[in-house]
C-alpha positions as CSV (number, residue, x, y, z in Angstrom):
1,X,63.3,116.2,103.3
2,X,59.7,117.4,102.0
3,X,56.2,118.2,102.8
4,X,53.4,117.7,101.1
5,X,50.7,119.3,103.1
6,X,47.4,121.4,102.6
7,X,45.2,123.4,104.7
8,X,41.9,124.9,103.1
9,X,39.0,126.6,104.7
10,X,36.0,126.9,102.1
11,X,32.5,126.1,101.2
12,X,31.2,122.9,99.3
13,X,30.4,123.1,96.0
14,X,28.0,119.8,95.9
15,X,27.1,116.8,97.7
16,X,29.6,114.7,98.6
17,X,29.3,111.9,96.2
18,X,30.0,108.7,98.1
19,X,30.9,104.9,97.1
20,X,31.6,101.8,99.4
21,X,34.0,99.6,98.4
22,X,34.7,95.7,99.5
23,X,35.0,95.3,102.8
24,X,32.6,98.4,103.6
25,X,35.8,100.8,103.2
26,X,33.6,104.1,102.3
27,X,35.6,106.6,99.8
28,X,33.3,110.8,99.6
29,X,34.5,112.7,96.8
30,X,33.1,116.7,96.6
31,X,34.2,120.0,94.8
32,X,35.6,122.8,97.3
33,X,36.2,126.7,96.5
34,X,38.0,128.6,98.0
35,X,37.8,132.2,97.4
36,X,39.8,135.4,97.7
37,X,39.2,139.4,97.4
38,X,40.9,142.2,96.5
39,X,40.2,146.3,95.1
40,X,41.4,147.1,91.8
41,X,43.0,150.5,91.2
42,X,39.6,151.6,89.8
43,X,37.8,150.8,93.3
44,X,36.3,147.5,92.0
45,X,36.2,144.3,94.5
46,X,37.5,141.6,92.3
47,X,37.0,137.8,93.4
48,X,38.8,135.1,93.0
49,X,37.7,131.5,93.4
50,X,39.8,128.3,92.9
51,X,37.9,124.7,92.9
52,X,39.5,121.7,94.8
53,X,38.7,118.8,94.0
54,X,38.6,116.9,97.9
55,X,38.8,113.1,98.6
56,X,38.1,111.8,101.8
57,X,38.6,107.6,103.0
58,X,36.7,105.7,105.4
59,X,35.3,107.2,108.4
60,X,35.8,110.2,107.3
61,X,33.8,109.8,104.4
62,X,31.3,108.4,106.6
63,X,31.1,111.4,108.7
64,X,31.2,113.5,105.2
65,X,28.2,111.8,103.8
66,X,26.3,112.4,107.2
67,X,26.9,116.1,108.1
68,X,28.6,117.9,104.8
69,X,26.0,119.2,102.3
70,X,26.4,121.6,99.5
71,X,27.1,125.1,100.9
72,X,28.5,123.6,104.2
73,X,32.2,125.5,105.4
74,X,34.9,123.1,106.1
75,X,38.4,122.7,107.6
76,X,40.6,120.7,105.4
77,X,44.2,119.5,106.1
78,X,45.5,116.8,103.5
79,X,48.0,116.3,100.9
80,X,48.1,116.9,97.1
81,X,47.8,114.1,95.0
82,X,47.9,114.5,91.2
83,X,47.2,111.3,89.0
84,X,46.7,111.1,84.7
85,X,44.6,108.6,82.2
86,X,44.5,109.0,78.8
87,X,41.0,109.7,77.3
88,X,38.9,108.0,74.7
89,X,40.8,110.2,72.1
90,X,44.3,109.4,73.7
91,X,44.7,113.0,75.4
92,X,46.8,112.5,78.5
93,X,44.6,114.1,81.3
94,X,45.7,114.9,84.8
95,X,43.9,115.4,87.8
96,X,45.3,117.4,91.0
97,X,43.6,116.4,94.1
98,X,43.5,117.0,97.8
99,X,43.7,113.8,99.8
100,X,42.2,114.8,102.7
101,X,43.3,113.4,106.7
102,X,41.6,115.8,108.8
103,X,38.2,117.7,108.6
104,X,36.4,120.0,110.4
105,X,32.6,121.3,109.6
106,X,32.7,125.0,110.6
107,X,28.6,126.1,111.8
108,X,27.6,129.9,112.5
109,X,26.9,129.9,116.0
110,X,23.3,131.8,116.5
111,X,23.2,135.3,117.6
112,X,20.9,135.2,121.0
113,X,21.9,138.9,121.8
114,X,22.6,140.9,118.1
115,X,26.5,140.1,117.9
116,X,27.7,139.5,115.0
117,X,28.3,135.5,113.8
118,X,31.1,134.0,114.0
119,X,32.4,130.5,112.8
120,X,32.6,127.8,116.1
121,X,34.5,124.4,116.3
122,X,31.5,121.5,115.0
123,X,31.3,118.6,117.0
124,X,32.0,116.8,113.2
125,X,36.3,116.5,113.7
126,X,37.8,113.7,112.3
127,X,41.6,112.4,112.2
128,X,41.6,109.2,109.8
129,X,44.5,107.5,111.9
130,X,47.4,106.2,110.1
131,X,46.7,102.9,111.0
132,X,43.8,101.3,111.0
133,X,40.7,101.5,112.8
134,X,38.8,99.3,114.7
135,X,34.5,100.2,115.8
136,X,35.8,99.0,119.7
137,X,38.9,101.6,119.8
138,X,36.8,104.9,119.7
139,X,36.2,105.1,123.2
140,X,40.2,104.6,124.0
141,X,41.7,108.4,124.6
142,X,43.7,109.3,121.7
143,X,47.7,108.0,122.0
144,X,50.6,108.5,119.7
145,X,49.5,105.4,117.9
146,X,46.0,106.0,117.5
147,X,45.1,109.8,116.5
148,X,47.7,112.8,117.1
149,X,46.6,114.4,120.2
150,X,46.0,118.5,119.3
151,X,46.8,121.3,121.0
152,X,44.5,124.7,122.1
153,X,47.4,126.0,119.4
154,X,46.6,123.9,116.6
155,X,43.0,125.0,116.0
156,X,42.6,126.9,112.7
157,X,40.9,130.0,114.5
């Protein structure tokens, strides 16, 4: 048995770049860093940032190219994908991406009282399904064969 399986919580590092295909399938493609902290032994903070490169399919990417902009914090859950060409100069080149099933837009909820901000679940969650997906089946409630049905337990925060 193995799993291939990512979870990331960043910001966008661009746009997401997005390109429709025959049959209207819509593929958004968009840089994502994710970044980490620690204190030296002299006191300094040291960061640490890696980029991601994320790929997102059909509705998804259509609800990418509405509501994800530069800047924007997302929830990502996919799996790693790493493909090669050869370039003009016939260098082998790889490319490790993250083929993304599941995202969720995190927003700062606004402070009416002083309290401090804190990320809140956006109303922008997608599940591509493993099958496919039909404009007359999003009204159905989600079923084993449709979209996974999530738990109060599964939320990222």
């Amino acid at each position: 048995m193995s799993i291939n399986k990512v979870i990331l919580v960043g910001h966008v590092g661009k746009d997401p770049v997005v390109r429709y295909f025959d049959k209207g399938v819509a593929k958004a493609t968009f840089p994502l860093a994710t970044s980490e902290s620690y204190t030296n032994q002299q006191g300094e903070t040291i960061t640490s940032t890696e980029w991601h490169n994320i790929i997102l399919w059909r509705s998804l990417a259509e609800v990418a190219e509405k509501t994800v902009k530069k800047g924007t914090q997302v929830y990502i859950v996919g799996k790693i994908k790493t493909r090669s060409y050869v370039d003009k100069d016939g260098v082998n080149k790889y490319i490790t991406e993250i083929l993304a099933d599941t995202m969720l837009t995190l927003e700062k909820k606004q402070p009416s009282t002083g309290y401090q901000t804190e990320p809140v679940r956006s109303e922008n969650v997608v599940n591509e399904p493993a099958g496919t997906y039909n404009e007359r089946d999003k009204n159905l409630p989600p079923d084993d064969n449709n979209f996974p049905a999530q738990d109060e337990d599964d939320l990222p925060f």
